[in-house]
C-alpha positions as CSV (number, residue, x, y, z in Angstrom):
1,X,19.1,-18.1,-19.3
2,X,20.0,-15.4,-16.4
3,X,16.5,-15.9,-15.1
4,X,15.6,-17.1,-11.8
5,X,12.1,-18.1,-10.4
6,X,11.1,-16.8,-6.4
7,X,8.7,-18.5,-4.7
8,X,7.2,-18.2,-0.9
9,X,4.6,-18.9,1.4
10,X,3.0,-17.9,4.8
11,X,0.6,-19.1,7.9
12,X,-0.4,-16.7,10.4
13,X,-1.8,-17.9,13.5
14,X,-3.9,-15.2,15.4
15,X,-4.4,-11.6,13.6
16,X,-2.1,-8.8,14.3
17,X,-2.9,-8.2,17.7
18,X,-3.1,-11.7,19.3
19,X,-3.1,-15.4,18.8
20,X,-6.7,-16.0,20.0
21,X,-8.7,-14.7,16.9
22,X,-8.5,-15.0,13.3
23,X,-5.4,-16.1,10.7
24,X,-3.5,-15.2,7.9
25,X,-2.2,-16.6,5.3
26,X,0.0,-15.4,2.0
27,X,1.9,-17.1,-1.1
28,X,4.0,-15.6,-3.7
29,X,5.7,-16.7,-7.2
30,X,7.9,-14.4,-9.4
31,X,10.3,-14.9,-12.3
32,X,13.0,-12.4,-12.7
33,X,15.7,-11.8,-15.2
34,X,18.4,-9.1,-16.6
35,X,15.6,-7.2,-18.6
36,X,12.2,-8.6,-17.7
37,X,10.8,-9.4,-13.9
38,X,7.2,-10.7,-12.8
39,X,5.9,-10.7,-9.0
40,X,2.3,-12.2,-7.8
41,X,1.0,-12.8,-4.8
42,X,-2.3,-13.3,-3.0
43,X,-3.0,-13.2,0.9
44,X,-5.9,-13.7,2.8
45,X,-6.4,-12.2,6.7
46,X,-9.3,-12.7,9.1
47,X,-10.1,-10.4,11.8
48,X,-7.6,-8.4,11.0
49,X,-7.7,-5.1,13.1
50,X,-7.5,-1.1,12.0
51,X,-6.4,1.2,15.2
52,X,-7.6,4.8,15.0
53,X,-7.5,7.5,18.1
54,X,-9.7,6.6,20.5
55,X,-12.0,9.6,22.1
56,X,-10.3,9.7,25.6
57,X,-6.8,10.6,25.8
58,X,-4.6,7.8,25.9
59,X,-6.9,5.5,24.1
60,X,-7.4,4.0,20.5
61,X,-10.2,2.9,18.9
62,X,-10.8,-0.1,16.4
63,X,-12.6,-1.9,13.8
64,X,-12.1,-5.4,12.7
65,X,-12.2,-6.8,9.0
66,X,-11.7,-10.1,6.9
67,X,-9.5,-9.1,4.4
68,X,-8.2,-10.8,0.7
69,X,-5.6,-9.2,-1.6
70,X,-4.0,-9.7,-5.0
71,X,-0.8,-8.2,-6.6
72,X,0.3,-8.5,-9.6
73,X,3.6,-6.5,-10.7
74,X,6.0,-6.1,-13.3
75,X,9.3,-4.1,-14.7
76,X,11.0,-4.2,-17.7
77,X,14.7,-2.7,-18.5
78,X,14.6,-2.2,-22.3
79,X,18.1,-0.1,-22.0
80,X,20.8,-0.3,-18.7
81,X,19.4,3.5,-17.8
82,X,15.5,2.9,-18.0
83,X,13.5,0.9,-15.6
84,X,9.8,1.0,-16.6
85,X,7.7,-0.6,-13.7
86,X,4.1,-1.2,-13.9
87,X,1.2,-3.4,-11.7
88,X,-2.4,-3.7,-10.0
89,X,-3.3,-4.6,-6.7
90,X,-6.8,-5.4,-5.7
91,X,-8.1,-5.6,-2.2
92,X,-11.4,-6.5,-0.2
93,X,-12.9,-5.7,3.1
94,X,-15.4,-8.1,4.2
95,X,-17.4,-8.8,7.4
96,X,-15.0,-10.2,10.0
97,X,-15.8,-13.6,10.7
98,X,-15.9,-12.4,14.7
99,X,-18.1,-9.1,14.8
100,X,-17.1,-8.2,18.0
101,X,-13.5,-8.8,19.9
102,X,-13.5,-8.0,23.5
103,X,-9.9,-6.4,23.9
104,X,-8.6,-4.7,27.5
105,X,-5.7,-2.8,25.7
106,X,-4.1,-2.9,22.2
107,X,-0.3,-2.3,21.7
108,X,-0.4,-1.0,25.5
109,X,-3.1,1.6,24.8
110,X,-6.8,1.5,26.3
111,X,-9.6,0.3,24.1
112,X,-12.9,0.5,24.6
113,X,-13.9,-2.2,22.1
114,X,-13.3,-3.7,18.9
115,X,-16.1,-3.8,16.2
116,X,-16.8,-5.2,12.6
117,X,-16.8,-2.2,10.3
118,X,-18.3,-3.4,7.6
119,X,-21.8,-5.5,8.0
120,X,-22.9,-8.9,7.8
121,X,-23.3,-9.6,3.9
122,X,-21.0,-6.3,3.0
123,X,-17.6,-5.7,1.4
124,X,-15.8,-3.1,-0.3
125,X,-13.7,-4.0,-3.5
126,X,-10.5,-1.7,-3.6
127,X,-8.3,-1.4,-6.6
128,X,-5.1,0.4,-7.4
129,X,-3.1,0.5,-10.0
130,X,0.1,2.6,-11.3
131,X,2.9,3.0,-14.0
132,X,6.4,4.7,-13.6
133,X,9.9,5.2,-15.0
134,X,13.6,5.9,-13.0
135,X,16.4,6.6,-15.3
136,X,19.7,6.8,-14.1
137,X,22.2,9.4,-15.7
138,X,25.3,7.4,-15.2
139,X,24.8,5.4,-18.3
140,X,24.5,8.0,-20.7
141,X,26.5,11.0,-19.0
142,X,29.5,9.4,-17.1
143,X,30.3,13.2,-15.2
144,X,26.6,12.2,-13.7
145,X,27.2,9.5,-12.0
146,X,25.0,8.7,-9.1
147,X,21.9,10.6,-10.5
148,X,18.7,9.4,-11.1
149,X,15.3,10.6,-11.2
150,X,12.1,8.7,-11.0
151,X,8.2,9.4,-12.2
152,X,5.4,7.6,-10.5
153,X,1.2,7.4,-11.5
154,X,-1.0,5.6,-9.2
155,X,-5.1,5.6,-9.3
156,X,-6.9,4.3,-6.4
157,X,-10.7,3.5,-6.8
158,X,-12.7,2.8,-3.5
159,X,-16.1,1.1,-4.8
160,X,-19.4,1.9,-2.7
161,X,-19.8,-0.9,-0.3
162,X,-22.1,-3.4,-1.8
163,X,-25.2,-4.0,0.0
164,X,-24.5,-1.7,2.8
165,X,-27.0,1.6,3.6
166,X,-25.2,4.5,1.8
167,X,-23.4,6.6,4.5
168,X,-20.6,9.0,3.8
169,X,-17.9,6.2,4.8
170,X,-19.8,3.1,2.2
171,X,-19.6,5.5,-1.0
172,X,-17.2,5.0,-3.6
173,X,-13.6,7.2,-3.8
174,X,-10.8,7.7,-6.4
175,X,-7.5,9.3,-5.8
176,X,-5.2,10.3,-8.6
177,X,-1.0,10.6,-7.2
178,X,1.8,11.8,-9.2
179,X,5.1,11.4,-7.5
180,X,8.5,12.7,-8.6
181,X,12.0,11.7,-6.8
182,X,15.1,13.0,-7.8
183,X,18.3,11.5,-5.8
184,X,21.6,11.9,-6.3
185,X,24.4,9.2,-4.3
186,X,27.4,11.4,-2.8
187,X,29.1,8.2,-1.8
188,X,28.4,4.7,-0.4
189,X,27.3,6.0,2.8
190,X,25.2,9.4,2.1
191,X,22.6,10.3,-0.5
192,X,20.5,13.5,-1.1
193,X,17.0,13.3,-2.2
194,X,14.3,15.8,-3.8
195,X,10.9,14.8,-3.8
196,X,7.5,16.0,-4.6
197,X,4.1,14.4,-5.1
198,X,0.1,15.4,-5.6
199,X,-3.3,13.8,-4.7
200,X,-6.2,14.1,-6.3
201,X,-9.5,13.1,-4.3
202,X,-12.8,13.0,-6.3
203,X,-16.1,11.0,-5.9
204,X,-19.1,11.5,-3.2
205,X,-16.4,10.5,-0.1
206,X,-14.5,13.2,-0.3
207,X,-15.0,16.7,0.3
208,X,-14.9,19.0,-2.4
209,X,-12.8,21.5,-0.3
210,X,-10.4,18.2,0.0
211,X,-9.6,18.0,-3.7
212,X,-5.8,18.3,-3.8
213,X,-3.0,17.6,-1.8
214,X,1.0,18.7,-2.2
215,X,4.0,18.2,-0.7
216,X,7.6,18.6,-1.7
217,X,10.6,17.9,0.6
218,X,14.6,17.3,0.5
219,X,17.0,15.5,2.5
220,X,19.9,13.9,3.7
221,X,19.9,9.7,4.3
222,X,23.4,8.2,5.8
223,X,23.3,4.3,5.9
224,X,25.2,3.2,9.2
C-alpha cells in the first residue's frame, strides 16, 4: 500500500492580535495515496478579530467573533491526466466570549474600539461547498507538455443570523463562482497563466444591482 496517513495539531495562545484575549485551537487527519486522498480538519478560535477601514484616515475599525470551522476534502486521480477534487467547509460566527476589547492600535494602525459583531445568544452558520477538475495535456499529447487547464464550482450560503433582529448585515446570502485557469510551464523557472472567474450574488443581502461579478487576467510567475 502507497498510502500514507497525515495527522496535526495546534494551540493558540491569545487571538490574532495579542496574547491577552482569547485562544485557538486546530487538528487535522488525512490519508493520501497514488489515486485517492482525504483531508479533515476542525478548529476552534475565540475572540478572533475582523479589521475593516476605520472612518478617520489612518485608522481601522473592528469587530470581534468566537469562531468554529470544519473541512472536509477530497480528490481522486481515476487516470494520470485527471484530478477530480471535491469538499465542504462549514463555518460559525458566534458571540465573542469578550464583547468588548479595549485596543490603542492594531497592526500599528489607530483603532477606536473593538466590538462583538454578532449579539449575545447569536451566530451565523456559513457553508461552502465546491467540485472541480485539472487535466494536464502531457499525458495524452506529449508535443503539449506543460499544459493544463483547470475548472472550479463553489456555492457559498450565508444563513440569516439566528435569533438576531433582521438588519441588512443578519440576512441570509448565496454566491455562485465559476473559475477557469489555464497555465502553461515554459520551464522550471517561469510559467504563464490565463484565468477567468464569475460571481453570482443572490438572497435579501445583496443588492440586486450587485448580481454578478467578472474578471479575467494573464500573467507571468518566475520562481526565484
Amino acid at each position: 500500500m502507497d498510502g500514507k496517513i497525515n495527522a496535526a495539531v495546534m494551540y493558540q495562545i491569545g487571538n490574532n492580535i495579542d496574547t491577552t484575549n482569547g485562544y485557538g485551537a486546530t487538528a487535522q487527519l488525512g490519508y493520501e495515496n497514488s489515486m485517492f486522498g482525504v483531508q479533515m480538519a476542525y478548529d476552534k478560535f475565540t475572540d478572533s478579530v475582523k479589521t475593516a477601514s476605520g472612518t478617520a484616515v489612518n485608522t481601522l475599525s473592528g469587530t470581534v467573533y468566537n469562531t468554529d470551522s470544519f473541512l472536509l476534502a477530497g480528490k481522486v486521480m481515476p487516470t494520470k491526466s485527471i484530478t477530480v477534487y471535491g469538499g465542504w467547509e462549514w463555518y460559525q460566527f458566534e458571540h465573542a466570549s469578550d464583547s468588548t476589547i479595549t485596543y490603542g492600535n492594531i497592526d500599528g494602525y489607530a483603532v477606536s474600539g473593538v466590538t462583538s459583531a454578532i449579539g449575545a445568544g447569536t451566530h451565523q452558520n456559513n457553508n461552502v461547498y465546491y467540485v472541480g477538475a485539472k487535466f494536464d495535456f502531457a499525458e495524452n499529447m506529449p508535443a503539449l507538455a506543460g499544459l493544463t487547464a483547470a475548472l472550479g464550482y463553489y456555492n457559498t450560503k450565508f444563513d440569516e443570523n439566528q435569533g438576531a433582529t433582521p438588519t441588512t448585515n443578519s440576512k441570509a446570502g448565496t454566491i455562485d463562482t465559476e473559475t477557469l485557469v489555464v497555465d502553461y510551464k515554459i520551464n522550471k523557472r517561469f510559467d504563464t497563466y490565463f484565468a477567468y472567474t464569475n460571481n453570482h450574488f443572490s438572497g435579501p443581502t445583496y443588492a440586486t444591482n450587485f448580481a454578478n461579478v467578472e474578471a479575467a487576467g494573464v500573467g507571468v510567475r518566475m520562481k526565484f
